[in-house]
Each structure stands twice: as C-alpha cells, then as structure tokens.
Kinemage of the C-alpha trace (Angstrom):
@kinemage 1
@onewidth
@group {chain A} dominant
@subgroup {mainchain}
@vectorlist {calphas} color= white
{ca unk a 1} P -8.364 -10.735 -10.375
{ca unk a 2} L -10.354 -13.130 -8.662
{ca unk a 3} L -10.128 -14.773 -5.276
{ca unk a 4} L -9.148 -18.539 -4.775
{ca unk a 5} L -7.009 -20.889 -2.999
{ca unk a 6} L -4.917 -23.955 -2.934
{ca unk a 7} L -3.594 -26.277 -0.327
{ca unk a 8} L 0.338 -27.676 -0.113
{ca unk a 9} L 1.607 -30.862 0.482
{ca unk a 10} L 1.571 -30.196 4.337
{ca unk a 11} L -2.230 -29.579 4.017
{ca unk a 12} L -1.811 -25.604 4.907
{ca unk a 13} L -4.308 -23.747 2.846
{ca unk a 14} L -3.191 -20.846 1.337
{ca unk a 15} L -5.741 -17.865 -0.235
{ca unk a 16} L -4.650 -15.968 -3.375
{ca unk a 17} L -5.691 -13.519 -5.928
{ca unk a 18} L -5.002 -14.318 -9.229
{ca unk a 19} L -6.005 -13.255 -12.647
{ca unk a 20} L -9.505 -14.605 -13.877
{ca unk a 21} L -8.425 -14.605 -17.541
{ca unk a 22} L -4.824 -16.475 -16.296
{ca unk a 23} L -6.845 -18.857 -14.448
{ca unk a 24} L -9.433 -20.157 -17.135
{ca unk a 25} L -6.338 -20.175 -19.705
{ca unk a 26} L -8.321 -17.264 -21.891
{ca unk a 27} L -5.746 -14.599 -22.275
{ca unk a 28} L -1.840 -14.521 -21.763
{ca unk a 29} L -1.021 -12.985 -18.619
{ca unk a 30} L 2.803 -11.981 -17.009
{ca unk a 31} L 1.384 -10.999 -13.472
{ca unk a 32} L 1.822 -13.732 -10.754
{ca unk a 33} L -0.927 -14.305 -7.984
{ca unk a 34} L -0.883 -12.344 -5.102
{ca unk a 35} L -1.001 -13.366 -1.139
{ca unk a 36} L -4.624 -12.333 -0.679
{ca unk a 37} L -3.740 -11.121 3.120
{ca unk a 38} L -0.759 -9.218 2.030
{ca unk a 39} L -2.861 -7.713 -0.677
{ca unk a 40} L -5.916 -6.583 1.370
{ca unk a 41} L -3.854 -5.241 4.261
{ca unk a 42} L -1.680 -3.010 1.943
{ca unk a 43} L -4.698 -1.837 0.897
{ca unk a 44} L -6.490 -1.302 4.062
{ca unk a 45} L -3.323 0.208 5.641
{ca unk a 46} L -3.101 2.669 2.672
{ca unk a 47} L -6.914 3.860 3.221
{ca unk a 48} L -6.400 4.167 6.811
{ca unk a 49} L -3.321 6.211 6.193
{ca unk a 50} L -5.408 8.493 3.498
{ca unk a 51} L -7.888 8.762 6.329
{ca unk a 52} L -6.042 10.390 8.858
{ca unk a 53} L -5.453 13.303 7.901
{ca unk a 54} L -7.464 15.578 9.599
{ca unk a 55} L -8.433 17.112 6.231
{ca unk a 56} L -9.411 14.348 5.060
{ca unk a 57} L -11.489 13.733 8.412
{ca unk a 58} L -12.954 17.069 8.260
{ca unk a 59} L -14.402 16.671 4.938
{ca unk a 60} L -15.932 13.429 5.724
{ca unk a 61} L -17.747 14.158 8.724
{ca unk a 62} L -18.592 17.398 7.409
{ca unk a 63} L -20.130 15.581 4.155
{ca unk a 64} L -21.942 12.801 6.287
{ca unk a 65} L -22.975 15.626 8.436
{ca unk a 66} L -24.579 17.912 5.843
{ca unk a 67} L -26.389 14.743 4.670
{ca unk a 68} L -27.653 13.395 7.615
{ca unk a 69} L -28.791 17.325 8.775
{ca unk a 70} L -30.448 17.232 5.132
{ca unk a 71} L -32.169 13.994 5.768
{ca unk a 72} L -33.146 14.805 8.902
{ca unk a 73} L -34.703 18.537 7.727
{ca unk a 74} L -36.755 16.618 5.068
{ca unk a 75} L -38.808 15.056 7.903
{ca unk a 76} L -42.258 16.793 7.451
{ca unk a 77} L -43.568 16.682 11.039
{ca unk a 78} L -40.048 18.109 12.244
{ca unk a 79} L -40.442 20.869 9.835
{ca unk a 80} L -44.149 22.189 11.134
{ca unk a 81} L -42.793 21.901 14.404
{ca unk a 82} L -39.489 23.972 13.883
{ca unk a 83} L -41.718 26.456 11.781
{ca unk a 84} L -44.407 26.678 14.967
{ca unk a 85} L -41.320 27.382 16.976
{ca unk a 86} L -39.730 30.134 14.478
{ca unk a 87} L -43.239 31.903 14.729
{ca unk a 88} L -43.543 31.491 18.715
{ca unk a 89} L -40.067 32.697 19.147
{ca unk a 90} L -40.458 35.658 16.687
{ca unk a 91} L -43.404 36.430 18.457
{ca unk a 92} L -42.025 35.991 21.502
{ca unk a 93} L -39.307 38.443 20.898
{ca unk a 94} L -41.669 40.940 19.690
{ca unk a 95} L -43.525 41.412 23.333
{ca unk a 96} L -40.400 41.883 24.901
{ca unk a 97} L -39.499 44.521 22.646
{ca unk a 98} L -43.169 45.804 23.282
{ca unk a 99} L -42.455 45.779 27.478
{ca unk a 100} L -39.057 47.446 26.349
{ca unk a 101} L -40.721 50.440 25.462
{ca unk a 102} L -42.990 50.507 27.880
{ca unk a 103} L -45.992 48.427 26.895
{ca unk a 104} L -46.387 46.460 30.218
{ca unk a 105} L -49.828 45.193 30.461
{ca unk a 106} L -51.663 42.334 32.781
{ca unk a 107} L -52.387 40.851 28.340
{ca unk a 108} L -48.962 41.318 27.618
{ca unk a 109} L -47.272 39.342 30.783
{ca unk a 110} L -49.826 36.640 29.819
{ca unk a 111} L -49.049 36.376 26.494
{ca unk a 112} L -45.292 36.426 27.362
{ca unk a 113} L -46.152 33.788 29.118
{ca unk a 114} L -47.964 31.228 26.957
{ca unk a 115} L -45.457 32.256 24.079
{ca unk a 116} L -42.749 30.826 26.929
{ca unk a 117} L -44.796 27.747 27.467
{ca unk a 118} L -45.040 27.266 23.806
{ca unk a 119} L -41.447 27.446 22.972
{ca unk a 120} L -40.669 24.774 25.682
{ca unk a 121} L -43.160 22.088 24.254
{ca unk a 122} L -42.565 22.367 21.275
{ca unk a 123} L -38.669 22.059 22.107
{ca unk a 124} L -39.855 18.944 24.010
{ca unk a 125} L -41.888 17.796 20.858
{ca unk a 126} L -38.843 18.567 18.486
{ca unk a 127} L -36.822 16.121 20.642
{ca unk a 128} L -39.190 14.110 20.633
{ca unk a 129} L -39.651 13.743 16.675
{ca unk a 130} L -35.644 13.399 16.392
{ca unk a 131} L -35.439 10.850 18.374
{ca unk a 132} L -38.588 9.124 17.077
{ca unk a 133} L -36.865 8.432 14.050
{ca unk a 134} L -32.672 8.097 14.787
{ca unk a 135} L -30.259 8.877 17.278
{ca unk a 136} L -29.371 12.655 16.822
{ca unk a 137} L -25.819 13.064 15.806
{ca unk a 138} L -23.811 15.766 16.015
{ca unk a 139} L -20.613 16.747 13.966
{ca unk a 140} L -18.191 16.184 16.717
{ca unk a 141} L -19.995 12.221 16.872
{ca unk a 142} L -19.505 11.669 13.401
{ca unk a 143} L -15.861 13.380 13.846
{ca unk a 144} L -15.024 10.976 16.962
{ca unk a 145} L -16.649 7.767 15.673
{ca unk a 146} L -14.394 8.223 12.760
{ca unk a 147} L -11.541 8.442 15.083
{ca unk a 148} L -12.263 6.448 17.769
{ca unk a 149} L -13.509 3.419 15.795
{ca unk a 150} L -13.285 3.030 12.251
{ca unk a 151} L -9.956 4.370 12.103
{ca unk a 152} L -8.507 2.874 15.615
{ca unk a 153} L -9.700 -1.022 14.982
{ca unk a 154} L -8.385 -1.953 11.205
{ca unk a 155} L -7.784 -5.512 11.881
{ca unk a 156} L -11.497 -5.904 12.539
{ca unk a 157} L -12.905 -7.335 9.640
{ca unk a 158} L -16.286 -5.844 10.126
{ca unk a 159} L -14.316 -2.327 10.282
{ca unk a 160} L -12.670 -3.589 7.297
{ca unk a 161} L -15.910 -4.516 5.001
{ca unk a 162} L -17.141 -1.324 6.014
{ca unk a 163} L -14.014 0.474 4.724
{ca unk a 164} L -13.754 -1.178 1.520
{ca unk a 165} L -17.632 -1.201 1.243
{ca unk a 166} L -17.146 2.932 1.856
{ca unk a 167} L -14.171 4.008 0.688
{ca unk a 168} L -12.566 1.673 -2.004
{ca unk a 169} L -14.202 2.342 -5.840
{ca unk a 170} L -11.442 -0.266 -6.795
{ca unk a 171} L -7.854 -1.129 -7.061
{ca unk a 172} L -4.986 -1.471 -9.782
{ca unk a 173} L -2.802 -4.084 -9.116
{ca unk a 174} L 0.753 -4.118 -10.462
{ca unk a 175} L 4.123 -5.502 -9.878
{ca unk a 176} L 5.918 -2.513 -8.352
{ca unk a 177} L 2.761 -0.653 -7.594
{ca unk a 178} L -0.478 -0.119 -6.468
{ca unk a 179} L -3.248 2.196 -7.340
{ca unk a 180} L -6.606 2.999 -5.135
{ca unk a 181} L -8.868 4.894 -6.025
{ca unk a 182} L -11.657 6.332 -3.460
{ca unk a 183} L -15.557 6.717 -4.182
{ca unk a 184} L -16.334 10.465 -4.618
{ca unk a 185} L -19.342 12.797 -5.576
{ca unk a 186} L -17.577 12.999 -9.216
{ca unk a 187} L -16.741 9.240 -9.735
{ca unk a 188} L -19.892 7.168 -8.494
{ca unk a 189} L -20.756 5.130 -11.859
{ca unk a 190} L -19.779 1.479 -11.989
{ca unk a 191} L -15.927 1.131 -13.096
{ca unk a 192} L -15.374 -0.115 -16.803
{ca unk a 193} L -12.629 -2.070 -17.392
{ca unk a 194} L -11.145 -1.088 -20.185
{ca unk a 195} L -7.320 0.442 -21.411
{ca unk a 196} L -8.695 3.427 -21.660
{ca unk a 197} L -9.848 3.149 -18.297
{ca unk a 198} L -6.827 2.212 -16.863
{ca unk a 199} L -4.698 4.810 -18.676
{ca unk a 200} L -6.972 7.314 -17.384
{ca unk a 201} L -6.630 6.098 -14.022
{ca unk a 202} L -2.816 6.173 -13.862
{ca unk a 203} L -2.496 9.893 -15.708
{ca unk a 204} L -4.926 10.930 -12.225
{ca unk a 205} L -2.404 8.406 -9.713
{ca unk a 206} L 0.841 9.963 -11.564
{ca unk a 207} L -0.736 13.868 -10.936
{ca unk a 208} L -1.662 13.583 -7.402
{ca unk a 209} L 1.149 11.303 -6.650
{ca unk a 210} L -0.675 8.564 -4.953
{ca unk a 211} L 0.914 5.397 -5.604
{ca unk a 212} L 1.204 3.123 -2.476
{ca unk a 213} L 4.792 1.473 -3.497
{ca unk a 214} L 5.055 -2.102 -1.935
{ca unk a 215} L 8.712 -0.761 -0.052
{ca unk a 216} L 6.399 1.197 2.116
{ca unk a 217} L 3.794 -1.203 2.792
{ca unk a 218} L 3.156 -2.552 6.765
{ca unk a 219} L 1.916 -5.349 7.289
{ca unk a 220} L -0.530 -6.908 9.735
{ca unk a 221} L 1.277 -10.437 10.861
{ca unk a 222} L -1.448 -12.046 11.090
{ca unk a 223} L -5.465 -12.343 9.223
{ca unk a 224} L -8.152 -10.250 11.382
{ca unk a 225} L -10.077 -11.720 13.742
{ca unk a 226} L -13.784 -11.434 14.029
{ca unk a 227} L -14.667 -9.514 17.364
C-alpha cells in the first residue's frame, strides 16, 4: 500500500493508504483505503504497548547495552590503557600482600606509592578517552531513556520515525486485523513480498498470538505535532 491523498468538495484534504496495484488499475483488489492517521497510530500504539513490558525493556537496553560496551571495548587506545591499569593494579595488590607478610621496606612504600599514582591517572586518562569519543552510558540510561522518552512522548513524530525506523520490519494490513512484525537478530534481510511470505508470516502471528484486532485499537484524536 502506498501513501496518497485527495481533497473533498469542502476543500479538506484527507491522507490515505491505499493499494499501489488498486491504484494504477494493475491487479483486482477487495481491500478499501485506509485513514492513514488511524492506520499509523494503531500501529504506533501497538509497538508502544509491546514495549512496555518490562521484559521487553530489559532485553532492549540490555542488547543496546552489550553493543555499545562492545563498541566502546573495540577502541584501541582505551584498551592499552585498561590493560596498563590491569597490570598496575595487579601489581599493586601484590606489594600489599608483600607488607602483609611483613615485607615493609623504605622501596616498597615507594613503590606502593607510584603504583597508587599510576592507577589514578590512568583512571583520569580512561575517562578521558570515553569521553573523547561519546557520552558514557550506562544500563540504567539506556533503561530510563527508554522509559522516560521514547516510550512517554508517542505523539511526537520524531519519537515516532524513530520507532518505526527501530522497531517496525513491516506491517500486514487486513480488514479485521493487523499484523506487525518487529526487526530482530533472526529476521534482518529485506522483506519479500510474496504468498509465501505472507503465509509464513501469519502461521508466526497465529502461534504467538499477536494480532492487534481493530476493537482494541486507541486512538490519538488528533495527527502529532512536531515539538
């Protein structure tokens, strides 16, 4: 389906979705265009409604989490300077052990010392480096922004592109239901359209039981506004 719009006799424009093959008169088609608001806030409202769960949540931040930690662990100067602070701190913990048991000399405390120093600037210089490159985020930031702002502002549409953008791998449209389904580690090739396709798609919607039935749909009364 493909976007468009038409204008009645009052000179109200009205925006629709409506079936590219229906429109260029290519291929019979039964299904009727759709109110393009109505359609995109179902959908929206059903993704922000899959969103919060806190499972769901968890599993998000946890994945963006793991990637930015793996992103950030593939910086090369970060790494020498973690490593240098590994060795000083091993090291470190080695002389106490040594003034543990007795082994208190005037070299010792100085070394002690300097290993001390050490480990402070290069936590300085690790800082440093993180923040050279990004803000440092945290689990509990990804976990809030996901809270706080994606899913607390849905009728803003830049919330929205990012959602869609996101989230949505693409949508089944039919007249007594709806089917989403959600980008995932498993299903990130490009969609074909074909029947097989779509009879794949509903035996996975009919298993896990996710069709968003128009009955329980709510509905935004009126078209975002850009913030």
């Amino acid at each position: 389906m493909n976007g468009d719009s038409g204008t009645s006799k009052t000179g109200e424009v009205y925006h629709y979705y409506i079936c590219l093959s229906k429109r260029k008169k290519r291929k019979l088609c039964t299904v009727t265009s759709v109110n393009k608001q109505w359609l995109e806030d179902t959908v929206i409202n059903a993704t922000v409604e899959m969103l919060k769960s806190e499972y769901n949540i968890r599993y998000i931040a946890t994945s963006l989490f793991n990637l930015y930690k793996k992103e950030s662990e593939d910086n090369s100067a970060l790494k020498i300077l973690v490593k240098q602070r590994e060795e000083a701190l091993k090291a470190s913990n080695n002389m106490i052990k040594a003034i543990e048991r007795g082994i208190i000399t005037e070299q010792t405390k100085t070394r002690l010392k300097e290993l001390e120093t050490t480990i402070s600037r290069l936590d300085f210089e690790i800082d440093a480096e993180k923040q050279k490159n990004y803000a440092y985020l945290t689990y509990e930031d990804i976990e809030n922004y996901l809270k706080s702002q994606l899913l607390s502002n849905p009728d803003d549409i830049e919330v929205r592109r990012l959602l869609v953008n996101t989230f949505i791998r693409e949508i089944l449209y039919y007249p007594d239901k709806i089917i989403i389904t959600y980008n995932s580690n498993e299903h990130s090739d490009t969609v074909k359209f074909t029947d097989e396709h779509f009879d794949e798609i509903e035996k996975q919607a009919d298993k896990a039981c996710s069709f968003y039935k128009k009955s329980s749909s709510k509905l935004h009364s009126a078209a975002p506004v850009r913030g």
